[in-house]
C-alpha positions as CSV (number, residue, x, y, z in Angstrom):
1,X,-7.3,-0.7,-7.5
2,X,-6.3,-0.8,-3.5
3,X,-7.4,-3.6,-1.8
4,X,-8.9,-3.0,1.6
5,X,-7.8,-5.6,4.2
6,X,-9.1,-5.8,7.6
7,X,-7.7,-7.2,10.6
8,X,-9.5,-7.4,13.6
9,X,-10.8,-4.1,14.3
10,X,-8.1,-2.3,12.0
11,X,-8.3,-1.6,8.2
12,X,-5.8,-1.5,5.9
13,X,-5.6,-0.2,2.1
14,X,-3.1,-2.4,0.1
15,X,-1.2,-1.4,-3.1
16,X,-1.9,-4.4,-5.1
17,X,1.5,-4.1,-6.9
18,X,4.0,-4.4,-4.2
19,X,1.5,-5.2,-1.2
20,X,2.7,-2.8,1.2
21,X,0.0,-1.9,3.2
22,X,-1.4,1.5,4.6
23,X,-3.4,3.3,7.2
24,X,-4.4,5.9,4.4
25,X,-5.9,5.2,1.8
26,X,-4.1,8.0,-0.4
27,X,-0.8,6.5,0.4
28,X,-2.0,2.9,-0.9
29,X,-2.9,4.6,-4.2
30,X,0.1,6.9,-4.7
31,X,2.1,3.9,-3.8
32,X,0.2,1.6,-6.5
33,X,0.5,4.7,-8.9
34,X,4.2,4.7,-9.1
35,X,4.5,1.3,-8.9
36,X,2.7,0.8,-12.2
37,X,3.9,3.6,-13.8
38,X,8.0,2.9,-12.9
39,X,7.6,-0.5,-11.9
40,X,9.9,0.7,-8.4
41,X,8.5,1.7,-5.0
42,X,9.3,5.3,-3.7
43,X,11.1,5.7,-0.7
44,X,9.2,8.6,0.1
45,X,5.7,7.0,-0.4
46,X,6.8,3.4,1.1
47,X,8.3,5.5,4.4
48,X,4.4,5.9,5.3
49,X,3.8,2.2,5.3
50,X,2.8,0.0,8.0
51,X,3.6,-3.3,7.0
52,X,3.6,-5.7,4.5
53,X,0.7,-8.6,4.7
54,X,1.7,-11.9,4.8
55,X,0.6,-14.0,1.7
C-alpha cells in the first residue's frame, strides 16, 4: 500500500518497496506494482520521481 508523506505544505505518495517518492499518486502505485512483482524498479516509472525520503 503507498504511504502518503507530507512535508510542510507538500504531499507525497511513497512506494513502500523501494521508497521513492511521488507527486502522483498513480506513479507511487505502478512503482510499488513492479517492484513486488520483479523485485527491480522501472526506469520508465522511477523517471517520474521526485526524490527519495530520507530514513
Amino acid at each position: 500500500m503507498v504511504k502518503e508523506v507530507k512535508s510542510g505544505d507538500r504531499v507525497f505518495y511513497t512506494c513502500e518497496v523501494c521508497n521513492l517518492a511521488y507527486e502522483e499518486r498513480v506513479w507511487a502505485e505502478r512503482c510499488e506494482e513492479f517492484c513486488s512483482a520483479y523485485n527491480a524498479c522501472s526506469l520508465e516509472i522511477t523517471s517520474h520521481a521526485i526524490r527519495k525520503p530520507e530514513d
